[in-house]
N, C-alpha and C positions, 0 to 999 in steps of 0.2 A: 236295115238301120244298125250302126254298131252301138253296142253296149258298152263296150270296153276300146279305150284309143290310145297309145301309148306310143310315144317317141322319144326315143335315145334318152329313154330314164336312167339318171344313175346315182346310188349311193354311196357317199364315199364315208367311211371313219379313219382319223387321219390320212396316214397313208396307205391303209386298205381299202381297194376298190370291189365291195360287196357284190356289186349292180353295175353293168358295165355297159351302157348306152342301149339297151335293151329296147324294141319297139316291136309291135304287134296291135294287130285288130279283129276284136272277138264279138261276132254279131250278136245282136239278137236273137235269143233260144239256143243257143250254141252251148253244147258242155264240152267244156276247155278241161285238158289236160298237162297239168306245169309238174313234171318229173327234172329229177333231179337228186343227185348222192349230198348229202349231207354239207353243210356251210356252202352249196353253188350256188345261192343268191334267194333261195323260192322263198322264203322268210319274210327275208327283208322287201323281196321285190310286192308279196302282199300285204304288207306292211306297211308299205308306201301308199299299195292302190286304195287299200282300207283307210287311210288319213292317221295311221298309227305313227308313221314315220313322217318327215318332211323329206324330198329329194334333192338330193345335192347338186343336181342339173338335170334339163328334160322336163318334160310333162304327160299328162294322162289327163283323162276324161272320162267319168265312169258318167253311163245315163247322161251323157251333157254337160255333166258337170266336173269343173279345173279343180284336181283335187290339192291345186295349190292353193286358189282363190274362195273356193266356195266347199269348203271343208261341211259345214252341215247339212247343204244338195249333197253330197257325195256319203255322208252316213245315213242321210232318210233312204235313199238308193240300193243302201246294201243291205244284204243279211251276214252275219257271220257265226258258221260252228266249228267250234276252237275244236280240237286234237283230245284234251283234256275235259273233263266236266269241268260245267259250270253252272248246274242247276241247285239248288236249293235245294238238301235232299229231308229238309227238317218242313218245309209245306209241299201241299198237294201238287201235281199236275196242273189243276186248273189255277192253282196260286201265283205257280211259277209263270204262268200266262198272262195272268192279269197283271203282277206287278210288270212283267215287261211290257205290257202294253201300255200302262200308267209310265214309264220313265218315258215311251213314243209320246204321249200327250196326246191317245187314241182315246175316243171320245167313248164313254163307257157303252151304250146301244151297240155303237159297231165292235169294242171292244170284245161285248162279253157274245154277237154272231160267229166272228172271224174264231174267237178262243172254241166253239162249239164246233165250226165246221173243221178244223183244222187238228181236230183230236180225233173228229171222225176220219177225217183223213188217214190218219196214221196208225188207226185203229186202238187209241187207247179212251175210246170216250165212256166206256164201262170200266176203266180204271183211273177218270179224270179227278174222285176223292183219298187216292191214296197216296200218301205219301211217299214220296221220289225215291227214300231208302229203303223203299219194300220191292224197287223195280228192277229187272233184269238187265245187264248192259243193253241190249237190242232195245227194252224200252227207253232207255234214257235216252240212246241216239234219236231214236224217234221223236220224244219230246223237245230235244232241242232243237233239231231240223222244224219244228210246227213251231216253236219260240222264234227260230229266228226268221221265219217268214211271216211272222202277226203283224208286222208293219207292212206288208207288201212290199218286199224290195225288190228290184230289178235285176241285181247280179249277189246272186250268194254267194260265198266264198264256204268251201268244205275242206277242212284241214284233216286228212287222213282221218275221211267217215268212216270207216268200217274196220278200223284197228281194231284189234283183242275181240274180234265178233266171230262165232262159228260162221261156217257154210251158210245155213241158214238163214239166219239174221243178215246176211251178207247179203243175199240173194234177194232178201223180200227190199233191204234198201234201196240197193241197185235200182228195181222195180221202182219205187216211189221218187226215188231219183230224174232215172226215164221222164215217170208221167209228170213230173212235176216242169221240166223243161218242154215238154211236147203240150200239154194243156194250159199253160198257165205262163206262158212262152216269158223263164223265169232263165237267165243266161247263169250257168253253174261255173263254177273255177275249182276244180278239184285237184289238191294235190294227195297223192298217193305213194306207198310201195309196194300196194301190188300191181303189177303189169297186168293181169287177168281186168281186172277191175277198168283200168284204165284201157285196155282194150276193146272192152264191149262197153264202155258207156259213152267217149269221148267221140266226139265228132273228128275233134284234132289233138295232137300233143305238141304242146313244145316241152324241149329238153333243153335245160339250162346247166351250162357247167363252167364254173370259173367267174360265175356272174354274167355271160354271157350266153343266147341264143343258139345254142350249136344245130340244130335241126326243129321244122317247125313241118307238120305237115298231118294228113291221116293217119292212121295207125297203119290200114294197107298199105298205105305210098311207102309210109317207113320202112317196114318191111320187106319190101321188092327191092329197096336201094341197099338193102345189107349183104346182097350178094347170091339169094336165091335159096334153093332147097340145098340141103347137105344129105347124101347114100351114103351109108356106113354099111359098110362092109366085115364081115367079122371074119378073119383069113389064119391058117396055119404061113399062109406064104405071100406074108404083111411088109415081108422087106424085099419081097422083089417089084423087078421093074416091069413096066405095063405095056409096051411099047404102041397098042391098041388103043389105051386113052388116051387120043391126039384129035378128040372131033370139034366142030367149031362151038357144040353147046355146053363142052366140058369147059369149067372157070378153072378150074383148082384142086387137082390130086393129093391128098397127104398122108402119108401113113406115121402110126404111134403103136403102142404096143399091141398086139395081134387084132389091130383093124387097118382099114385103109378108111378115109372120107373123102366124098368126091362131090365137090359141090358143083350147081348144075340148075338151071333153069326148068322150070316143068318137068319135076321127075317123074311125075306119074305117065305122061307120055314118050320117056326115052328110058325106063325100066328096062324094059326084055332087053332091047337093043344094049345096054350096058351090061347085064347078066350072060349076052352073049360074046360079047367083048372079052370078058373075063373067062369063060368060058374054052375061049378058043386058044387063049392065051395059057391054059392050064392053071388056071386059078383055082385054087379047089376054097369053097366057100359054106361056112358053118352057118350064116346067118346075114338078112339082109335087114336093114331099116331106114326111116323116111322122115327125118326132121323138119319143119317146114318155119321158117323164123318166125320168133315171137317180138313183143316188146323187148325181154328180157335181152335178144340178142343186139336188138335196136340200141338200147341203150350201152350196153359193153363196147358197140360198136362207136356211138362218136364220146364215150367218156372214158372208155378204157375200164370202166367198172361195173358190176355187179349191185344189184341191190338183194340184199340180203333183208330179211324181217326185223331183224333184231335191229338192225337201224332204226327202224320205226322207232324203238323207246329211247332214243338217245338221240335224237333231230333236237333244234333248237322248234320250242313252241310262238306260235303267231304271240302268244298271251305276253308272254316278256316281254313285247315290244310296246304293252302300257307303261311296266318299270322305265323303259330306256329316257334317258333325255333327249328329247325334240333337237335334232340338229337343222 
């Protein structure tokens, strides 16, 4: 069943085209990965799916529902945890649950089970009377990941969960992350800048640049199409010629200051044979190494950039898009 339907969505402001006919289909229990460098549409594009925005052509369907037509199916449907807090750091845990459950117009019996189980869940139900300003970041993400699921929604949306959070705290989210789409078969939209994150949690990623879909696929798949493994070679005699690497599994010889990189499909199986190559050839060789692509390379590869950390604090937030005016 899909969760998520989208066809040749697009946002235009004047004559800037944000969202560029964009379409994808994200099932049921799926955690989606939407990367992308800074203004290439991810914003705006959940912006849209969230009923934040109207789209300037196209449609979508979250849970069934036209999020042109039937804008409050499509908010009972979602969960959303902005980037930035948003809790009340002046009442408790349990406060901040209940009042959000009171704006759902969640019936107080089920209101105040779901706020009980859902603190255990996260593990803060021995600190459900404290007030939010005595809480760790780790616990705050916590609390609003169990806020924004007290309605039961269908597709959460996670706007870089685990920003400014140690290893730690990273780790355990990820974890709750996982089980929360495996058990409770709860379809995740996470965007991100780290690629570790989005690596091991995503089912699939798309990368968006320019407002447009540039690659949509596994994290694996991505990575096999970037061009394979890279051998770095660390050489006194970096600028000579090789005349030996001519085999059909060698892609791409290069040299730069006192290495050579040789990129290459399955290097762990054509190692020797390449160290002997070099070898024969009088290469005399300081050091070898085995890079094996990442996300990170993924993405450099169809945007031409880097994502860097510090982007993180200076992305445009989901939240702005309450202030904008409805086009």
């Amino acid at each position: 069943m899909k969760a998520v339907s989208v066809e040749n969505l697009t946002k235009k402001f004047g004559d800037f085209t944000a969202v560029d006919g964009i379409s994808l289909d994200i099932p049921e229990g799926e955690i989606f990965g939407l990367l992308g460098p800074n203004g290439a549409g991810k914003t705006t594009t959940i912006s849209m799916l969230a009923t934040m925005l109207n789209p300037t052509s196209g449609k979508a369907e979250i849970n069934g529902h036209d999020i042109n037509k039937d804008e409050e199916g499509v908010r009972k449907s979602i969960g959303i945890v902005f980037q930035d807090q948003s809790l009340d750091e002046e009442l408790t845990a349990w406060e901040n649950m209940d009042f959000h459950g009171r704006l759902y117009r969640i019936p107080k019996k089920i209101r105040l089970e779901r706020t009980g189980e859902l603190l255990d869940l996260v593990g803060l139900e021995d600190r459900k009377d404290d007030l939010v300003k005595t809480y760790s970041g780790g616990m705050r993400r916590r609390l609003e990941i169990a806020r924004g699921l007290l309605h039961r929604p269908k597709v959460l949306f996670l706007d870089e969960p685990t920003l400014g959070l140690d290893p730690q705290t990273r780790n355990y989210l990820w974890d709750y992350i996982e089980k929360l789409s495996r058990e409770m078969k709860i379809t995740v939209i996470l965007t991100t800048h780290y690629m570790d994150e989005a690596d091991r949690l995503c089912g699939r990623v798309g990368i968006i640049d320019k407002g447009r879909i540039v690659a949509l696929d596994t994290p694996e798949n991505l990575k096999k199409r970037t061009g394979g493994d890279v051998i770095t070679v660390k050489s006194p005699d970096y600028s000579c010629k090789i005349p030996g690497l001519n085999e059909s599994w060698i892609e791409k010889v290069e040299s730069s200051e006192g290495f050579f990189s040789i990129a290459l499909h399955d290097a762990e199986e054509h190692m020797s044979e390449l160290i002997g190559i070099l070898i024969k050839d009088n290469i005399r060789i300081t050091s070898v190494s085995v890079h094996k692509p990442t996300l990170e390379d993924v993405f450099l590869h169809y945007t031409g950039r880097t994502i860097r950390d510090e982007e993180a604090g200076t992305k445009d937030h989901m939240r702005m898009a309450y202030k904008t005016r409805r086009h």
